[in-house]
C-alpha positions as MATLAB code, in Angstrom:
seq = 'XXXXXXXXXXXXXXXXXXXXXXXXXXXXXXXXXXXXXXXXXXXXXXXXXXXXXXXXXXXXXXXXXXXXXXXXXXXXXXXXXXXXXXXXXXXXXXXXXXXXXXXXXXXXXXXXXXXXXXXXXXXXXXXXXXXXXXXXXXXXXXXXXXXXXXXXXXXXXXXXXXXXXXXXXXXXXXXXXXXXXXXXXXXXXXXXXXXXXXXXXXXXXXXXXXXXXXXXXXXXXXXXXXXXXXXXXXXXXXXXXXXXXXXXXXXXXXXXXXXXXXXXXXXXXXXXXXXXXXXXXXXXXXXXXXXXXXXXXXXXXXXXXXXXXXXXXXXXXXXXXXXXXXXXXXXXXXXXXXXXXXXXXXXXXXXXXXXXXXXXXXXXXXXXXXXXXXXXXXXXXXXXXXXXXXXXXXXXXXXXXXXXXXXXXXXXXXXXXXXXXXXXXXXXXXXXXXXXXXXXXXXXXXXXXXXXXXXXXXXXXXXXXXXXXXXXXXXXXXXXXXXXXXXXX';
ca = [
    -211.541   94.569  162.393;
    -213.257   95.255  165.693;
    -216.000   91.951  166.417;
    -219.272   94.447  165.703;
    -217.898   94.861  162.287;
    -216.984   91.077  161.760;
    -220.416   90.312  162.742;
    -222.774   92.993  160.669;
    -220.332   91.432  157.436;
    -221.470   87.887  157.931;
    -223.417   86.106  155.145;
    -225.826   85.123  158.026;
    -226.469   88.478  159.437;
    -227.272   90.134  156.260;
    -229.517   87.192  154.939;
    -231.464   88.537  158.174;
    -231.831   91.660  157.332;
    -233.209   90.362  153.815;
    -235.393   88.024  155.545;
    -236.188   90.854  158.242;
    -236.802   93.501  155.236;
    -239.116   90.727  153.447;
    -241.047   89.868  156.653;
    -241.716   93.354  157.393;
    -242.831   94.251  154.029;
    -245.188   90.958  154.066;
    -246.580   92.201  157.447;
    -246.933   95.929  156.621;
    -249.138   94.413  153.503;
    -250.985   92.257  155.290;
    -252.211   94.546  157.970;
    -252.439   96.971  155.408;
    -254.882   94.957  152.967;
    -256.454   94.306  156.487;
    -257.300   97.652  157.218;
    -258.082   98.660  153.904;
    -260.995   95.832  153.935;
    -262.019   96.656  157.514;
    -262.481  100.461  156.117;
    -264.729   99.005  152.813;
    -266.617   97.034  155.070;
    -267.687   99.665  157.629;
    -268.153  101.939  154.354;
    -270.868   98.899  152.708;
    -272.286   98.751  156.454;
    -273.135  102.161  156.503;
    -274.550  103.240  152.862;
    -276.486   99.698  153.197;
    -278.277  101.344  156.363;
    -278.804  104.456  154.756;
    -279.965  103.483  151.595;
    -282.665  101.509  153.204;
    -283.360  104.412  155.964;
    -284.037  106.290  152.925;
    -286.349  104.052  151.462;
    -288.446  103.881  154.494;
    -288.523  107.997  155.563;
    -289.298  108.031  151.701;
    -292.201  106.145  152.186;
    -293.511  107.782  155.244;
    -293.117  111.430  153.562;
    -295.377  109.731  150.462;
    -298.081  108.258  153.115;
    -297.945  111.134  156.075;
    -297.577  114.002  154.124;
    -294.793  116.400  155.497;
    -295.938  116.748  158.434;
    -295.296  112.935  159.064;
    -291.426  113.469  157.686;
    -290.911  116.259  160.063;
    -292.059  113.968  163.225;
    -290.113  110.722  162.098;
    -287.245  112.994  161.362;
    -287.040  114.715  164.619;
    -288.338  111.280  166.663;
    -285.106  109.684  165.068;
    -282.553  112.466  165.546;
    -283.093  112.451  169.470;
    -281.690  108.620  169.456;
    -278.232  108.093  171.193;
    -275.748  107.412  168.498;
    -278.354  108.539  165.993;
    -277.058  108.847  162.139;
    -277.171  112.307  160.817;
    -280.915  113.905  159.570;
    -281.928  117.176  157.909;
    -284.803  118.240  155.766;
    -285.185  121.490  153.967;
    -287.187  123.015  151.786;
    -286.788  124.068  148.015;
    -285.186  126.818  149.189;
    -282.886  125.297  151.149;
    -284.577  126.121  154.466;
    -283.564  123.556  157.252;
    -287.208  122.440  158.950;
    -286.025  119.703  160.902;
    -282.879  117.211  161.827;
    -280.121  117.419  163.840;
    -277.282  118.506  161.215;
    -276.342  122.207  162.567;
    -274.054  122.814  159.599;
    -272.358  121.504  156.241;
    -269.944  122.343  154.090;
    -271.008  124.605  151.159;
    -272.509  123.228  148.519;
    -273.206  119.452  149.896;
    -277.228  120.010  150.221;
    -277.039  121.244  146.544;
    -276.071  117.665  144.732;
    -278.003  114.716  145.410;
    -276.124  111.308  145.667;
    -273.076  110.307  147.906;
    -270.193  112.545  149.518;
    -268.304  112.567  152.183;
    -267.642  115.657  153.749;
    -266.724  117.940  157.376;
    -270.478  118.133  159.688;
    -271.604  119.855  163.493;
    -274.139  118.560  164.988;
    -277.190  120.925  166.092;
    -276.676  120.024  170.028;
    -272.809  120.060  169.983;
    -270.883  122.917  172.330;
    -267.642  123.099  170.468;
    -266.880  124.133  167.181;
    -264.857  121.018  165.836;
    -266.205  119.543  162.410;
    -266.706  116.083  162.275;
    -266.278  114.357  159.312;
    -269.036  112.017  158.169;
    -270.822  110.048  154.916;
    -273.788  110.808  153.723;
    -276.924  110.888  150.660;
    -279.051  113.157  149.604;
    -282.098  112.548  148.253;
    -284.714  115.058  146.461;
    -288.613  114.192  147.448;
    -291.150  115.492  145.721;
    -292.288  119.142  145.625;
    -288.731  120.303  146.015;
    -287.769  119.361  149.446;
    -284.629  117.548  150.244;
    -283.323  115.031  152.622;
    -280.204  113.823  153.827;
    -279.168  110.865  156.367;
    -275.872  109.891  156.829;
    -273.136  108.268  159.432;
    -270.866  109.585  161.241;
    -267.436  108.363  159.820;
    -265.385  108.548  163.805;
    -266.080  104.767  164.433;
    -263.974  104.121  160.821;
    -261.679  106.309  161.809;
    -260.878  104.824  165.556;
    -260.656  101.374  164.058;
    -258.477  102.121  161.425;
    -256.033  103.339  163.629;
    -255.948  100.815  165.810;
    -255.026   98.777  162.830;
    -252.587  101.607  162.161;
    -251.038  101.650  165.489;
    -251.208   97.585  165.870;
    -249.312   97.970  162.753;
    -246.614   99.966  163.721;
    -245.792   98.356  167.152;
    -246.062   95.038  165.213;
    -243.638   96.286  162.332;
    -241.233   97.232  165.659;
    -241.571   94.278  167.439;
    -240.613   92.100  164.505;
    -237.529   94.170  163.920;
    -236.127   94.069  167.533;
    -236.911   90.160  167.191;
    -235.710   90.109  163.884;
    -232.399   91.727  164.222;
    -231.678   90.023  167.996;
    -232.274   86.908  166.091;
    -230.250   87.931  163.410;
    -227.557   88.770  166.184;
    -227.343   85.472  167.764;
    -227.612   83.499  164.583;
    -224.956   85.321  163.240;
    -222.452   85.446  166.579;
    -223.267   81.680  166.511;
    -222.170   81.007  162.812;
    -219.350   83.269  163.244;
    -217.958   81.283  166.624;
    -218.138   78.065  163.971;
    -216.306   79.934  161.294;
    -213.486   81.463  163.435;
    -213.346   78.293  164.843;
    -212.762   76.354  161.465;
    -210.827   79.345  160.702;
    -207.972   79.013  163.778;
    -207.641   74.796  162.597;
    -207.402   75.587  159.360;
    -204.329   78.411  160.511;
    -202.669   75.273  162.360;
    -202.814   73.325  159.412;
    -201.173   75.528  157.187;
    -198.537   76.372  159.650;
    -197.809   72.368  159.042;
    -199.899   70.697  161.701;
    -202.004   68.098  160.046;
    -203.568   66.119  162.543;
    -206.144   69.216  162.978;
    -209.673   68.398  162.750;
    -212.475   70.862  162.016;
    -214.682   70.932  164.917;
    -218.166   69.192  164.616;
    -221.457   70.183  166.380;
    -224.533   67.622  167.027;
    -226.714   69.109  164.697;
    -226.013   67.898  161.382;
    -226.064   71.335  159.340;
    -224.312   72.394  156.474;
    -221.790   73.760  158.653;
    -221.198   70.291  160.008;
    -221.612   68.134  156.705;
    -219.282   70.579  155.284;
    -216.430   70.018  158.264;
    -217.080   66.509  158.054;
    -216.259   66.226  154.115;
    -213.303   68.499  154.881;
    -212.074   66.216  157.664;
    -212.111   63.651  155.025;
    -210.214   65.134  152.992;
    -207.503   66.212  155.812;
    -207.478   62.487  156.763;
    -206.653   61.352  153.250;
    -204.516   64.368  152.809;
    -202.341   63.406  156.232;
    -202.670   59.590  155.236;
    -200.726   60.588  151.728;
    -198.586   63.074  153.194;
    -197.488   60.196  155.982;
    -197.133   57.848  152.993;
    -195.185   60.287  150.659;
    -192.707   61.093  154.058;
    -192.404   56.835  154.383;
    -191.775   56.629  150.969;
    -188.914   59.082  151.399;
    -187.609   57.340  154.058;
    -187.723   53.970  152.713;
    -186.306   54.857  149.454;
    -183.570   56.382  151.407;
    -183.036   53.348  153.593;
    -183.948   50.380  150.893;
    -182.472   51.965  147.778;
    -179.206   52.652  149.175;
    -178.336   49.326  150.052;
    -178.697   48.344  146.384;
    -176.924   51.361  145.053;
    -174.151   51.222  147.474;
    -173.759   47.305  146.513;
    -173.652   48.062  142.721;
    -170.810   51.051  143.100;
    -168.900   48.285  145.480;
    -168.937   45.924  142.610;
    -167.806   48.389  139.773;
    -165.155   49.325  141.920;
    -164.490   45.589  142.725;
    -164.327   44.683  139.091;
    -161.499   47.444  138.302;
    -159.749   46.751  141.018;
    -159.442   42.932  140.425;
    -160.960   41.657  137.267;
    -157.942   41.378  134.888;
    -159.954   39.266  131.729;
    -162.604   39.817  129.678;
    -164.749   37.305  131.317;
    -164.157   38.411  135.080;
    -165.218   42.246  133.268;
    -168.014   40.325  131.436;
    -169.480   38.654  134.929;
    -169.026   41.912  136.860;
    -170.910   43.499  133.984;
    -173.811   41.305  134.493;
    -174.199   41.396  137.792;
    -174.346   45.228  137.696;
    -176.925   45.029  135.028;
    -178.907   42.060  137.115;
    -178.633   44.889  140.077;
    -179.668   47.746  137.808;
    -182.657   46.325  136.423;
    -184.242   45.554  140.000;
    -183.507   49.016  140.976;
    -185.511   50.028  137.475;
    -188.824   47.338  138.976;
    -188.578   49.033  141.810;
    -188.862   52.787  140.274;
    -191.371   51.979  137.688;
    -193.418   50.025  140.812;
    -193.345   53.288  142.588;
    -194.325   55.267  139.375;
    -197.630   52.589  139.214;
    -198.359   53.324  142.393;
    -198.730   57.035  142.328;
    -200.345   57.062  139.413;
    -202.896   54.672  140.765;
    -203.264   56.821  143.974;
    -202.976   60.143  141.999;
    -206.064   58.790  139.901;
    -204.371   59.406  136.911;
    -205.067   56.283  135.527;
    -208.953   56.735  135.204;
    -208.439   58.333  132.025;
    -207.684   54.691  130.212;
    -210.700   52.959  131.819;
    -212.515   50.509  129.590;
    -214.851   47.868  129.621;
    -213.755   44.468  130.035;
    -213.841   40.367  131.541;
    -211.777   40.202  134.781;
    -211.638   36.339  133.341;
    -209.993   37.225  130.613;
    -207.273   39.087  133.160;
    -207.214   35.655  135.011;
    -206.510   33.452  132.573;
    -203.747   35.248  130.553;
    -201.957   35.592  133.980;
    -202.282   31.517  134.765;
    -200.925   30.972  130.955;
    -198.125   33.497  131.818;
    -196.881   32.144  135.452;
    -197.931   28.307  134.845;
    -194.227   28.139  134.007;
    -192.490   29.991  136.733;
    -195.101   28.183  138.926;
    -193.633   24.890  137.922;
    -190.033   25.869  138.259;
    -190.748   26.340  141.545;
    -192.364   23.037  142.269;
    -195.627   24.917  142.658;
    -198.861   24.151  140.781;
    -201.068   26.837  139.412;
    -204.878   26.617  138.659;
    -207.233   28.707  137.595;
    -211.442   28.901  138.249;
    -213.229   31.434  136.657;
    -216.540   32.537  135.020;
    -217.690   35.648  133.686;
    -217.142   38.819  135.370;
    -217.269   42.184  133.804;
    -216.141   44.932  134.757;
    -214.787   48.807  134.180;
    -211.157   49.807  134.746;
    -207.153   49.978  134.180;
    -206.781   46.434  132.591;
    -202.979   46.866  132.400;
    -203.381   47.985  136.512;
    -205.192   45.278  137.302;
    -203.383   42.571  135.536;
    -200.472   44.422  137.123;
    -202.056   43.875  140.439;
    -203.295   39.922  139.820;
    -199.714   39.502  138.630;
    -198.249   40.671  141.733;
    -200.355   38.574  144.099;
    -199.268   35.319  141.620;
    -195.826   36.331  142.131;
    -195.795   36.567  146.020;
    -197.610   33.231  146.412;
    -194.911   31.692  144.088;
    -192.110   32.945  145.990;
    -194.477   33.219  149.705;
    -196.866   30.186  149.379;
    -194.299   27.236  149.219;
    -196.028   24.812  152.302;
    -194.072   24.383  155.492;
    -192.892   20.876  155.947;
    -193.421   19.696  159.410;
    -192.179   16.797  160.613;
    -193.959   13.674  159.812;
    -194.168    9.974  161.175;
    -193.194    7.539  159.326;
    -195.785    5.387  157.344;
    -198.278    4.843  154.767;
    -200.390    7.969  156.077;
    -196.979   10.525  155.095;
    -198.001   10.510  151.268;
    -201.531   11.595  151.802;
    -200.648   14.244  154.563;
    -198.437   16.237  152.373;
    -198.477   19.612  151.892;
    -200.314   20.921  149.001;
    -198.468   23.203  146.692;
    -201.367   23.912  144.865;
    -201.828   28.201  144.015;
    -205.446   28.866  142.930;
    -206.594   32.120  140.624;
    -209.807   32.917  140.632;
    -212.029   35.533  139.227;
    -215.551   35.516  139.614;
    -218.894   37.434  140.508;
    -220.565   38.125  143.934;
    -223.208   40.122  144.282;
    -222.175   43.798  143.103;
    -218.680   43.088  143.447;
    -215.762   41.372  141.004;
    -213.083   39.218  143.145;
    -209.979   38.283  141.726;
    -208.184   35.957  144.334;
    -204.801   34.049  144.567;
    -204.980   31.238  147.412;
    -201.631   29.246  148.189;
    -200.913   27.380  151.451;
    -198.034   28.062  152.744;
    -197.264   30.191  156.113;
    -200.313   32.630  155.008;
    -199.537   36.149  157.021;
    -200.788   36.533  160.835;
    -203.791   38.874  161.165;
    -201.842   41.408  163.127;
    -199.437   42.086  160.206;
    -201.795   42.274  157.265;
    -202.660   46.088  157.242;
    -198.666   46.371  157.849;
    -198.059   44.376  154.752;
    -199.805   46.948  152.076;
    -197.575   49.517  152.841;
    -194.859   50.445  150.688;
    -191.429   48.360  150.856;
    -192.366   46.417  154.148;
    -191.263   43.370  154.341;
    -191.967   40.899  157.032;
    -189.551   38.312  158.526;
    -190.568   35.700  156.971;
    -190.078   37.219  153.551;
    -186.810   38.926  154.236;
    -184.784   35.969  152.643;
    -186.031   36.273  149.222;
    -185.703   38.814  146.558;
    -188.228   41.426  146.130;
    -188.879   45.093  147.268;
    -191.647   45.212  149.416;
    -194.078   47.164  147.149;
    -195.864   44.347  145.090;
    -199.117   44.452  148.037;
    -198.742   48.106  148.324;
    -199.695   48.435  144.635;
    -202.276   45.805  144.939;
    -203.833   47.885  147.182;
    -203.551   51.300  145.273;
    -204.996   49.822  142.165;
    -207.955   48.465  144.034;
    -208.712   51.776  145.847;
    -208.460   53.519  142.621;
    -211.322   51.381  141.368;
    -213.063   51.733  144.256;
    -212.839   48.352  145.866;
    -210.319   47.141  148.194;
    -207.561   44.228  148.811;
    -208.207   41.936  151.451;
    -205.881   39.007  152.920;
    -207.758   36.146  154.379;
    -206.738   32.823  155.952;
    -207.051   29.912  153.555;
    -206.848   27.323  156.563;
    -203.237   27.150  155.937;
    -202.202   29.653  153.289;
    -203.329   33.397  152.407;
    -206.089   34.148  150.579;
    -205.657   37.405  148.502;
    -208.065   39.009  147.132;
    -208.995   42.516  144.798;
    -212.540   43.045  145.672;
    -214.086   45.744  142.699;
    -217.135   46.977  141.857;
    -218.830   44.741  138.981;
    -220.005   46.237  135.050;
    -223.846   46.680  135.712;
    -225.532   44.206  132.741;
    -226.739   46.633  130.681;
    -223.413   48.062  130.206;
    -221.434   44.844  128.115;
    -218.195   43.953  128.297;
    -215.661   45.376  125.692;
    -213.489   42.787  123.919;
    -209.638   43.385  124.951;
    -206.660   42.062  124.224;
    -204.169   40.191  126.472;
    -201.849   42.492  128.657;
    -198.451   41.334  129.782;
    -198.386   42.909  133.118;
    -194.353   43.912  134.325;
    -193.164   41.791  136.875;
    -193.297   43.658  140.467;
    -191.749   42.314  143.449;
];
């Protein structure tokens, strides 16, 4: 398609020519209705001067006799620019005026016409056209005064002709501004056209281009760079995930085939076959947290899991997960509190106890306190470590937070947006069991409910927290029953 025909097919350049079409109609009407009131207004001009010549010759003839018609008549048909005069007799006998002929009939039928005239002193033989009245005195005779109709003529075609250079000039400018509004909309498109091309053919990182203006055309390439960032952002995660699951699960996998091949090569009774067993199992069922981890966390990304959104406390969430990890808190020499007050809100309640549960779990296994070396003395009791874990949930402004605070190493500020992403695992946490994905889904369930997870300092310790968007008042809270969230590492 040649660039002439690209243009005249844009939706710009033919909501010109609408616009132009509309414009020129408007303008055609207007100096139309213009000209058609400059025409009735000459027209009202010139019977109201007639009719009130009329009046006055009538009262001359009626005072002077005919005699005194005859000389007003003639006195006022050798004026420059005079109207038109004649008086005849009964008979139809032209006595004076300056009318040197008429069309057939006119002097006949008294009232208004408008009709083809020659003036009495005129050399050529071209009729002029002209309105006039004729009025019957008495004894028979007849006179007529009208106005010549050329001055209504001239001005209505200058309207006419203003008309038709104005009808062309707002064409030309019409279509040469439809021409460069429409070459400019189509360098944008093409433009947004050849990224788009480069995307498809795999390159993500393109970006619609973006003027200064702040159009359509550039709200619309800003939304769609959104959307290529979070497209590129998932498509990076999805190729990580890939990756990791190729690097992290095959460690596992390769470890439980080693052992079933260990236990028929050398177990030889039922209870070296019986440990084996269980250690396969033991292996198998953290491969199984790890899948179903990775199954939470696309369906909290995918946004599948708005469909089982419902009204609840986020206090209630807090205190069934204190009542279910007191326990494993204690086991672990830890101590685990819990502060909260009412704080409604709308969501996943199995996500975000899910989510609660796995920031309990990390402190627990993440939070113990580092014991430094200490001096000797009656000030070493009260300088101890605390291994106090803290859940709370509570209300701040618009927004529900549901944090876990422990003080143990905490995580540096340079690693913390490293942390949320799937099965990373920093040094310090490389020792102990786990995946790597229990942040990661933090994160995705508070994105889903359109919040986000932050990791603070707790001056020492780590301060997590799921930051949501709080039930407006009005709305209540639904009552719900306790979920047992599945343990993620």
């Amino acid at each position: 398609m040649t660039a002439f025909g690209k243009l005249i097919r844009t939706t710009a350049f033919r909501l010109t020519l609408v616009y132009l079409f509309l414009f020129a109609l408007f303008a055609a009407s207007l100096l139309g209705y213009f000209a058609w009131n400059t025409r009735r207004l000459i027209t009202e001009q010139i019977t109201t001067t007639v009719n009130a010549e009329i009046g006055e010759i009538s009262d001359i003839f009626g005072r002077r006799g005919l005699r005194g018609l005859v000389l007003t008549i003639e006195n006022r048909a050798l004026r420059p620019g005079a109207n038109l005069y004649l008086v005849t007799t009964p008979a139809g006998q032209a006595i004076a005026g300056n009318v040197g002929s008429l069309a057939p009939g006119v002097m006949a039928t008294t009232g208004w016409s408008e009709t083809d005239y020659r003036r009495l002193d005129e050399q050529d033989t071209a009729d002029h056209r002209a309105l006039l009245r004729v009025t019957e005195l008495s004894s028979g005779f007849r006179l007529l005064i009208g106005r010549d109709l050329e001055e209504r003529r001239r001005l209505f075609g200058i309207v006419a002709n203003a008309a038709q250079w104005s009808v062309l000039i707002v064409v030309v400018l019409g279509l040469g501004g439809g021409i460069f509004v429409a070459r400019r909309v189509l360098r944008r498109i093409d433009a947004m056209t050849g990224t788009t091309q480069r995307i498809m053919a795999g390159d993500l990182s393109g970006r619609l281009p973006v003027g200064r203006s702040g159009d359509e055309l550039d709200r619309l390439a800003e939304n769609l760079n959104a959307m290529l960032e979070r497209i590129e952002a998932l498509m990076m995660g999805l190729k990580e995930v890939s990756d990791n699951i190729a690097h992290d699960l095959k460690t596992p996998l390769t470890r439980l085939r080693n052992r079933a091949e260990e236990a028929l090569a050398k177990s030889g009774s039922e209870a070296e076959y019986r440990g084996a067993l269980e250690r396969t199992i033991e292996e198998s069922d953290g491969l199984i947290r790890t899948f179903n981890a990775l199954l939470m966390i696309a369906r909290a990304e995918s946004g599948q899991a708005r469909g089982n959104m419902d009204n609840f406390d986020a206090a209630d969430v807090a205190n069934g997960i204190h009542e279910l990890y007191e326990p494993l808190a204690e086991d672990d020499g830890m101590t685990l509190h819990v502060k909260t007050e009412p704080a409604p809100l709308h969501g996943n309640r199995e996500l975000i106890s899910q989510a609660l549960a796995n920031l309990v779990e990390n402190a627990i296994k993440y939070g113990k306190p580092v014991v430094a070396p200490q001096p000797l003395g009656a000030d070493a009791v009260a300088k101890a470590p605390s291994k106090e874990i803290l859940i709370e949930a509570r209300r701040i402004g618009d927004q529900v937070q549901l944090s876990v605070t422990d003080h143990g190493p905490g995580i540096p500020p340079a690693d913390r947006k490293h942390a949320v992403e799937r099965f990373v695992r920093l040094e310090a946490s490389r020792t102990q069991p786990g995946s790597g994905l229990g942040l990661s889904l933090a994160s995705a369930v508070a994105t889903l409910h359109g919040g986000d997870l932050r990791l603070g300092d707790a001056y020492p310790g780590l301060t997590a927290t799921l930051a949501i968007p709080a039930l407006s008042a009005h709305d209540g809270v639904a009552a719900q029953t306790h979920d047992v969230p599945q343990k993620v590492a």
